[in-house]
BAMARDREN-776248 format. One record per residue (C-alpha): x, y, z; chain; residue number from 1. Coordinates in steps of 0.2 Angstrom, whole numbers, plus 5000, padded with zeros to 4 digits. Layout:
BEGIN
   xx   yy   zz chain   n
    X    Y    Z     A NUM
...
! end
This chain:
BEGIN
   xx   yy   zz chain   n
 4828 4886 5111     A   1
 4815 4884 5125     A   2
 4800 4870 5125     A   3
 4786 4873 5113     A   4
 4767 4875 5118     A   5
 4772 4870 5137     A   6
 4783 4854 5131     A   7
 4790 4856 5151     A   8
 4775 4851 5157     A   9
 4774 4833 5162     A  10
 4764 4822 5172     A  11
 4776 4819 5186     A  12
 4780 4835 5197     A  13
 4792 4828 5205     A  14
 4804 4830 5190     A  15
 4824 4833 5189     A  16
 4828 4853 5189     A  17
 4828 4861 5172     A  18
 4843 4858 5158     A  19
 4853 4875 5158     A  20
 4846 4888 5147     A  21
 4853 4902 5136     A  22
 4844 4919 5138     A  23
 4848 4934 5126     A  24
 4860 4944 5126     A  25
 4869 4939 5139     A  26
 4870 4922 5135     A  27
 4870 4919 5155     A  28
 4867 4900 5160     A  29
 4852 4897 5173     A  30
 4857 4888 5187     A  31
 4842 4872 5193     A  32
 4831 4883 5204     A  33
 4832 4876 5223     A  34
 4828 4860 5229     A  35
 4810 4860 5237     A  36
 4801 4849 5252     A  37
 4782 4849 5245     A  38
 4779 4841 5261     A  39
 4763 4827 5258     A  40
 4749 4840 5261     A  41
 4750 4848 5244     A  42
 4750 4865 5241     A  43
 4760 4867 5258     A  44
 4765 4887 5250     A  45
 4763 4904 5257     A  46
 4750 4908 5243     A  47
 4742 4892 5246     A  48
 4741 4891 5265     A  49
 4731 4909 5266     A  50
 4722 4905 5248     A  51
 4702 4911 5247     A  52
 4695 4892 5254     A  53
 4682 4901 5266     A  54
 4680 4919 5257     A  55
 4669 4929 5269     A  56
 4658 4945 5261     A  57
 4669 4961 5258     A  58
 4662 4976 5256     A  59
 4644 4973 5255     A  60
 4639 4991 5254     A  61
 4646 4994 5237     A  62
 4637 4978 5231     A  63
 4619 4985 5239     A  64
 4622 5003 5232     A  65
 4627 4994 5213     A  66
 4612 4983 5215     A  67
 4600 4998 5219     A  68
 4607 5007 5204     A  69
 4603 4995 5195     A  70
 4586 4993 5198     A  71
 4583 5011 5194     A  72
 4592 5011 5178     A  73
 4579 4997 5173     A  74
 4564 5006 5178     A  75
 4572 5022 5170     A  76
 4577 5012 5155     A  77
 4558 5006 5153     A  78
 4550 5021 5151     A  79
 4562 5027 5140     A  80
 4560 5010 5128     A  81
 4541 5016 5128     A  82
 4543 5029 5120     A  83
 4554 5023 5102     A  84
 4542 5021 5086     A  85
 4529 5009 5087     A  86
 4537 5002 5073     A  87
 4552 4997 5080     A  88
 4559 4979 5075     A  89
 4543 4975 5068     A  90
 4548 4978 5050     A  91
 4551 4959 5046     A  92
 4551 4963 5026     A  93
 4567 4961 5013     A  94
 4585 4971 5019     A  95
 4582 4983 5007     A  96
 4563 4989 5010     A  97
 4566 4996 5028     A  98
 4565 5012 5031     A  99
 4566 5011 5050     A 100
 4585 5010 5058     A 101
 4577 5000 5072     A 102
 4572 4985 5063     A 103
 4575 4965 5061     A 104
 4586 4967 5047     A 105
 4599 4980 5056     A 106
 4599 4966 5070     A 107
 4604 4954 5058     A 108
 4616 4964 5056     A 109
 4623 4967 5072     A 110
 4623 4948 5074     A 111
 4637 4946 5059     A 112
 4646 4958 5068     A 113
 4645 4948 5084     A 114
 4649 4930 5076     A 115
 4662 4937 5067     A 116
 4673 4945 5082     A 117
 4668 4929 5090     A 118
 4676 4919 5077     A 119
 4690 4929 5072     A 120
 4694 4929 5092     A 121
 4695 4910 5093     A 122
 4706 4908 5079     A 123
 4718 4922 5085     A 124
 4719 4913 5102     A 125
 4724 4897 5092     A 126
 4738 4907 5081     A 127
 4745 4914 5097     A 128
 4745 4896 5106     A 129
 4754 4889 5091     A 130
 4767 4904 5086     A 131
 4770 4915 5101     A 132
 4785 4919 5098     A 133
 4781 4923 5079     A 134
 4766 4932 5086     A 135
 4777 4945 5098     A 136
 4788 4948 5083     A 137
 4775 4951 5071     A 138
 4765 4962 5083     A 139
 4780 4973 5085     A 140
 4783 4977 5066     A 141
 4764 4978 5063     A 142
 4763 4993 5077     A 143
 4778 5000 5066     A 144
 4769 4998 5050     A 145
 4753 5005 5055     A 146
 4759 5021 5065     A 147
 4770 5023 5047     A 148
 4755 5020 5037     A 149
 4744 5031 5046     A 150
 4758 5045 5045     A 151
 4759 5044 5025     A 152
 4744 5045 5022     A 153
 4741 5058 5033     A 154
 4755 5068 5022     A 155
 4746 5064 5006     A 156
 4731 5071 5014     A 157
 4738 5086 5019     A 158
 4738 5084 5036     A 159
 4756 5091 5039     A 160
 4759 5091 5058     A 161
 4748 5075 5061     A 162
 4758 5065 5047     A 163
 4773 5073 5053     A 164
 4769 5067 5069     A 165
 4768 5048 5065     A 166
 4783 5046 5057     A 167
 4792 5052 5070     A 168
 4782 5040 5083     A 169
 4785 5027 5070     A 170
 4803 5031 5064     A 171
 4807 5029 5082     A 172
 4796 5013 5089     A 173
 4804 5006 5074     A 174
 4823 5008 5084     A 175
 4816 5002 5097     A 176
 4817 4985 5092     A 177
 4837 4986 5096     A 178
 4833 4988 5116     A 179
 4814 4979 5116     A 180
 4820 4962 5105     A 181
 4828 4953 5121     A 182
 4810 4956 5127     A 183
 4807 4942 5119     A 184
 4811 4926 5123     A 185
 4803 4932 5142     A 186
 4787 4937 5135     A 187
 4787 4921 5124     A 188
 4787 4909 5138     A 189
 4776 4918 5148     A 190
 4762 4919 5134     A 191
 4765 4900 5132     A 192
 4762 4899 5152     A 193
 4746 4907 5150     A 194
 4742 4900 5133     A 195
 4747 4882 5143     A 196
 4732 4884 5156     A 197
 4719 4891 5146     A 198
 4720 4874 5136     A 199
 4723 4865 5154     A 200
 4703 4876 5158     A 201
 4695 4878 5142     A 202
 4681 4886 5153     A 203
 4691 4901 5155     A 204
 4686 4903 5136     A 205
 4669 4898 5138     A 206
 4663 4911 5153     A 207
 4673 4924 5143     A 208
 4661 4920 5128     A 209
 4647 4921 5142     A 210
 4651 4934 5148     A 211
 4652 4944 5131     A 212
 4637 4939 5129     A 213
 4630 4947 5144     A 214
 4640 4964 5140     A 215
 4633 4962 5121     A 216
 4615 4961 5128     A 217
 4617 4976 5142     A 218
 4624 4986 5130     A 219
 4611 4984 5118     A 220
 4598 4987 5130     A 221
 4608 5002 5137     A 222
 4609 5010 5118     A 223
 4589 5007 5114     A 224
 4586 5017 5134     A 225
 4598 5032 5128     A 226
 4589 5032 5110     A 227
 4572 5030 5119     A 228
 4576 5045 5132     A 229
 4576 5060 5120     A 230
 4561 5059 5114     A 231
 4554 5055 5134     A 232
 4564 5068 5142     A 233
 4554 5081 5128     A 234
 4541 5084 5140     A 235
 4553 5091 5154     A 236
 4558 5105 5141     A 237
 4556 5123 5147     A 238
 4559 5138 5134     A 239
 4559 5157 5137     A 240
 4559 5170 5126     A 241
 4574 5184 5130     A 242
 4577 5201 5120     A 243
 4595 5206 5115     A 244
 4604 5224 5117     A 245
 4599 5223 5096     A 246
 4578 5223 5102     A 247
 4578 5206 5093     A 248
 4570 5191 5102     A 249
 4577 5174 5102     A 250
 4571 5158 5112     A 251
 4581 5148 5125     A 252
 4578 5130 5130     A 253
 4584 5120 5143     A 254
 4581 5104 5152     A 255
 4590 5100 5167     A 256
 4577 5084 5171     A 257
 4586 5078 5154     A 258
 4604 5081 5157     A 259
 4603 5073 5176     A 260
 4594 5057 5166     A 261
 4608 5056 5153     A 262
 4622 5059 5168     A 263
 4615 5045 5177     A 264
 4614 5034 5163     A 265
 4633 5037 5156     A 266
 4636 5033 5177     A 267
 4627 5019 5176     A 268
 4635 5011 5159     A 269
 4651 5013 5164     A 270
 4647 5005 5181     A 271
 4639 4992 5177     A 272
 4648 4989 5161     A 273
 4664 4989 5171     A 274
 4659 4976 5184     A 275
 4654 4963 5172     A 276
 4671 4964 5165     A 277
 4681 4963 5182     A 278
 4668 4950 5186     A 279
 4676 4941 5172     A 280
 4694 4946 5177     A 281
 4694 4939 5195     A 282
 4685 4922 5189     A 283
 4699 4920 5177     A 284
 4715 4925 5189     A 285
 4705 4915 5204     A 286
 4706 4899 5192     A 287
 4725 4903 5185     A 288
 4731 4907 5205     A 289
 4723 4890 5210     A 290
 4732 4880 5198     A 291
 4749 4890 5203     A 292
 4745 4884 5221     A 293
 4738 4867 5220     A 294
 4744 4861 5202     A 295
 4752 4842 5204     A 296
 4750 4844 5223     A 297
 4746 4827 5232     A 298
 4730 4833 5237     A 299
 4726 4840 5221     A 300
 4714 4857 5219     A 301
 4702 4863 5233     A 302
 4689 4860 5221     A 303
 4683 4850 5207     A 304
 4681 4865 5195     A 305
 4691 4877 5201     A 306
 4682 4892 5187     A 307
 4666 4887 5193     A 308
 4670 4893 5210     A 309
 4680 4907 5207     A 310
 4664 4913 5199     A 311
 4653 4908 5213     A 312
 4665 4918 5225     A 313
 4667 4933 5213     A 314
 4648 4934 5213     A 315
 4645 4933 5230     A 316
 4657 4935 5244     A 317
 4670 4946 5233     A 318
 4656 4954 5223     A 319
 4658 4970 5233     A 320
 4675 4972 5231     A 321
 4672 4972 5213     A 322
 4659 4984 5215     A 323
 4669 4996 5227     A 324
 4687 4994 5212     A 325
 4672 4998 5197     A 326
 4664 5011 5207     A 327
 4681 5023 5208     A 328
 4683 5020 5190     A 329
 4665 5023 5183     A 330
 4665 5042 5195     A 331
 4681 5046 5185     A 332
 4676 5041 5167     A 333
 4656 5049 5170     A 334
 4667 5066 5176     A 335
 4679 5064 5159     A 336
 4661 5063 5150     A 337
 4654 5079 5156     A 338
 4669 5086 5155     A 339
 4669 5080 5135     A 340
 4651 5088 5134     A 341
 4657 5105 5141     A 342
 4672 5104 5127     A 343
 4659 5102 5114     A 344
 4648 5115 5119     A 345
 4661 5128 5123     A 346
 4669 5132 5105     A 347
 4669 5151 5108     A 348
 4676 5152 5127     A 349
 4692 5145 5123     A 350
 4697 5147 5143     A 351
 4685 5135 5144     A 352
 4690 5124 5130     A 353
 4709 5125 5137     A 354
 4704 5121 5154     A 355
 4692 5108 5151     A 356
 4705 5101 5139     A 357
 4719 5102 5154     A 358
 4706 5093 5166     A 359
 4702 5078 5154     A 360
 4721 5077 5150     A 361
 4722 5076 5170     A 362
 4707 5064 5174     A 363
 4713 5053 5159     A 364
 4732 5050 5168     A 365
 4720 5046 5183     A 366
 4711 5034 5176     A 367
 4724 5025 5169     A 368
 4733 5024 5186     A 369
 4718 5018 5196     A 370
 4714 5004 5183     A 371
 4732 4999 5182     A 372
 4733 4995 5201     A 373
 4714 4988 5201     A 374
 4718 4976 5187     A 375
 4731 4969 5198     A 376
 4720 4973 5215     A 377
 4708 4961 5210     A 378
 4721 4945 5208     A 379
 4723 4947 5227     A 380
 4707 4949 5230     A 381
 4704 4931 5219     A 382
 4717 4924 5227     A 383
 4713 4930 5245     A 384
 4696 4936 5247     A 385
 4701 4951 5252     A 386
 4692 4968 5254     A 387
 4697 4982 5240     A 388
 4705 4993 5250     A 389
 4717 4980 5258     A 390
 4718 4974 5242     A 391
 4723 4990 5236     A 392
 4737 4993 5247     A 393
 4745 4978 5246     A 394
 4747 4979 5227     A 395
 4756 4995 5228     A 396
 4767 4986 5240     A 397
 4768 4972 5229     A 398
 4774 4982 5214     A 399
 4784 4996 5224     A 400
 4793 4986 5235     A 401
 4795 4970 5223     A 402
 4799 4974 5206     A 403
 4786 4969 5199     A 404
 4782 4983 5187     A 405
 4799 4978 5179     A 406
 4792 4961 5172     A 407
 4777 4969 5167     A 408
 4786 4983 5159     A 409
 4798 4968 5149     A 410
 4780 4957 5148     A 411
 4777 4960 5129     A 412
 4761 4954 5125     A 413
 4750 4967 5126     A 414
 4758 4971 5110     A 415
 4751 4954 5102     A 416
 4732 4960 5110     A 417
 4729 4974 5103     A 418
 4737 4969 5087     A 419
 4723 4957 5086     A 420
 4709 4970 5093     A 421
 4712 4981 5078     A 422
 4712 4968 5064     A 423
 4697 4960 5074     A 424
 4688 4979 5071     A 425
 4696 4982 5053     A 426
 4689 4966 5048     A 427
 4673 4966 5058     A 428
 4671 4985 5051     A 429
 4672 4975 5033     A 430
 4659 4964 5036     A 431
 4648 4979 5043     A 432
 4650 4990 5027     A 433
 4648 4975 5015     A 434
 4632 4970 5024     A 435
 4625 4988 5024     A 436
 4631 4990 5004     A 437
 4623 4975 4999     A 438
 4608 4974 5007     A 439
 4605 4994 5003     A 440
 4592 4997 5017     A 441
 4581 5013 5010     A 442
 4585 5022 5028     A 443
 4602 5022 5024     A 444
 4597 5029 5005     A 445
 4608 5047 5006     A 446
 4626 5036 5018     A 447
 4624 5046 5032     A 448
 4623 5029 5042     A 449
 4636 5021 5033     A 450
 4651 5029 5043     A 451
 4642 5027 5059     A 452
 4640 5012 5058     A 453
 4658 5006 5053     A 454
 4663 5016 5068     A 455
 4650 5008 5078     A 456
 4656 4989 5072     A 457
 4674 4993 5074     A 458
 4674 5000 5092     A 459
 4661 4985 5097     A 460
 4672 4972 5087     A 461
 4687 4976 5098     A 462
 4678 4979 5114     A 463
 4673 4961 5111     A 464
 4691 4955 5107     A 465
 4697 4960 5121     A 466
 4682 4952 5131     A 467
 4686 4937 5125     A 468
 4703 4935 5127     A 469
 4702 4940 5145     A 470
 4708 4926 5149     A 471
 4726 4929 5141     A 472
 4726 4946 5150     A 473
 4721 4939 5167     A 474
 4731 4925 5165     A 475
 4748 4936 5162     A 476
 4743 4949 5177     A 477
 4740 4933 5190     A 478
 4756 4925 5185     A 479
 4767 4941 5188     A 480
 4760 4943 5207     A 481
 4759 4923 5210     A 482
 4776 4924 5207     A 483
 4780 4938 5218     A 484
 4769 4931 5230     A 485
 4775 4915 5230     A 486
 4791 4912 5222     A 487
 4792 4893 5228     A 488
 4776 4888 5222     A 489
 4782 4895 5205     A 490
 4796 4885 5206     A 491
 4789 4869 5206     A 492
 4775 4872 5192     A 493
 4786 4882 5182     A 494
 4801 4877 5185     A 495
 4809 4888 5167     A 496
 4802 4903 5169     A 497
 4805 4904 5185     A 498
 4824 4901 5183     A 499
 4824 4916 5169     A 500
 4813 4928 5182     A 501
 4826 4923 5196     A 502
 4842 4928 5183     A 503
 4835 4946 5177     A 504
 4823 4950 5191     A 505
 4832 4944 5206     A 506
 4823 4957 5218     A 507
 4806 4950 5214     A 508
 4808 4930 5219     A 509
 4820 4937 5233     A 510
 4806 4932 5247     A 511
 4789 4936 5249     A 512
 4780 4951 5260     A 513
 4768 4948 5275     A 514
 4750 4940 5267     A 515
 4747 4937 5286     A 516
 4740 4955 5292     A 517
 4724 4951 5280     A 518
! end
């Protein structure tokens, strides 16, 4: 069995290779990786020689153009504040005598939402520290369970082709488990890797919690500007009055000065919302890569908190790069959110519908490409400093040409993650719906809040999650291209897991492409 909770790493670097290892199913013996000269300058590695210790500013355009949206989202996002109720959070009586949805006791609310997800987030992390291998097992079947569940109950409502549906995705996920289950033992020692440094940095936890709170704080301030702008944007209203072929008259209304404001707004929030999360990301993969590099090296880290200046260069000199990365993403999802609108306005056109169903279908495969590749864009931009586009290039290379994809494809624990996002929302969802029962708030006298609000707790408890375990997410994705980038330093800090990538994914330690051309 392999080492528990990262039992393989000592105080003395210098250590005797590994014992041999048994990996399912073929039962193959690791051989000691290489013998390596550390040389006395520490950190003497490929990685290490070209890491980010004089970052310079990349793509500064992107950051001026995200700063100057910004500033006009706030003075937008003023006016439209202006014009909610005057009595708006002023209601500072019992839960159950508001009448206003925008009041002290709803914000109360929203706090139990966000201490809860907090909390349930902490403790999760612990669990998956203590029993990963558990974790990745029970993850597996609780997917199986759920897609199951869903399916029945589906039936049982008579939703035949939906029901029908899930069992089959279940039935099948479920044989799965015969190919996926020597998954396992990799995705167990990687999650104890990661798991491993995030104790050896606590302050990765810590600026996910900040930076939570940051994204809890914009999106609020966000949601009050959107519920502020219909009742602004009123005055920018035109009607006409038009006489159908019957001699009836009927009145048509539009407001395009409305529609623009709501665009903009949607742009904005997914832009802005979207660099405070890869903000996060690089700080977290710039402090994993500088332990990878410089970890037991004789001459010990380039700095004395290596999170604190991965921050520092993620919010300055690689800011822009961040920006330009967020930027592509944000024009995709505003375009799938128009194209959303035009679905739900277009009921009777069903060219329309099918097309706009065909062009979100498109725009969403997109998406997922150019987040997958940006996700891994911004490691080498952590670890580098370089400039998106360069950045951009050199992770296709990375996982065309190396084989990385095949360790991230193996890599099991985003099962374990969104696991624990959903029972974070179920329970979160909980809380929300016994808060709102118990309390009974008179707005809220005939339900119709009740299930928007759940929704609303559910979808914000696991955005939240996710947040805060960043640093499990980062961690894994900085791991896979340190090791691809270089294998030697790997070697040395990680001496089992690199012996396990060596025996199954030989092509990707195999030697390391050109980090010179940057």
């Amino acid at each position: 069995a392999y080492p528990q909770n990262g039992e393989y790493y000592g105080n003395s670097y210098n250590q005797a290779p590994p014992p041999q290892q048994s990996y399912e199913p073929s039962n193959t013996q690791y051989p000691p990786p290489p013998p390596q000269d550390y040389g006395n300058n520490g950190g003497d590695f490929k990685g290490a020689k070209h890491y980010n210790r004089e970052p310079k500013f990349r793509d500064l355009w992107a950051a001026l153009l995200f700063l100057a949206q910004f500033a006009l989202f706030v003075v937008i996002a003023a006016l439209f504040i202006k014009s909610l109720p005057s009595t708006a959070f002023k209601n500072s009586g019992k839960a159950h005598n508001t009448k206003d949805f925008f009041s002290l006791p709803t914000m109360i609310m929203w706090l139990c939402v966000l201490l809860v997800s907090i909390v349930f987030s902490i403790v999760y992390l612990g669990l998956m520290q203590m029993f990963a291998g558990k974790m990745l097992v029970i993850s597996f079947w609780f997917a199986v369970v759920s897609m199951i569940g869903t399916g029945i109950y589906y039936l049982a409502a008579k939703i035949w082709f939906a029901g029908g549906i899930m069992l089959i995705f279940g039935i099948f996920y479920a044989l799965m488990w015969f190919s996926w289950r020597h998954r396992i033992p990799f995705s167990k020692l990687v999650l104890e890797v990661v798991c491993h440094i995030t104790r050896r940095f606590p302050s990765t936890i810590a600026i996910s919690v900040g930076f939570l709170l940051i994204q809890a704080l914009y999106s609020a301030f966000w949601s009050l500007a959107f519920a502020g702008s219909f009742k602004h944007m009123q005055q920018y209203q035109s009607c006409s009055t038009h006489t159908d072929r019957n001699g009836r008259q009927y009145q048509s209304c539009s407001n395009v000065r409305q529609i623009l404001a709501w665009v903009f707004m949607v742009f904005s929030f997914y832009w802005t919302s979207s660099v405070i999360l890869n903000v996060l990301h690089t700080t977290i993969c710039g402090t994993f890569a500088t332990f990878y590099f410089f970890e037991g090296s004789p001459q010990g880290y380039p700095t004395k908190n290596p999170t604190l200046s991965s921050l520092k260069r993620a919010m300055t000199n690689s800011f822009g790069s961040i920006c330009f990365g967020s930027l592509v993403v944000a024009i995709i999802q505003t375009v799938r959110a128009v194209v959303r609108a035009i679905r739900s306005q277009g009921d009777d056109n069903v060219v329309l519908q099918l097309l706009a169903c065909c062009a979100d279908c498109i725009l969403g495969c997109i998406e997922a490409i150019v987040e997958f590749f940006n996700k891994y864009a911004y490691v080498e931009i952590a670890m580098y400093g370089k400039a998106f586009v360069p950045a951009a290039k050199d992770t296709w290379t990375l996982i065309k040409d190396r084989g990385v994809d095949a360790l991230i494809n193996d890599c099991l624990i985003g099962n374990v993650l969104q696991m624990g996002a959903f029972l974070c929302a179920a329970v979160v969802a909980l809380v929300a719906w016994l808060y709102i029962t118990i309390t009974k708030p008179e707005y809220n006298t005939t339900g119709s809040y009740t299930a928007p609000i759940i929704i609303a707790a559910f979808v914000l408890a696991m955005s939240m999650f996710m947040v805060l375990l960043k640093s499990i997410d980062s961690g894994a994705a900085t791991t896979f291209v340190c090791l691809a980038e270089d294998p030697d330093a790997m070697a040395r800090n990680n001496p089992q897991l690199f012996a396990m990538v060596r025996e199954t994914y030989p092509q990707v330690v195999r030697g390391v492409h050109a980090v010179e051309r940057f």
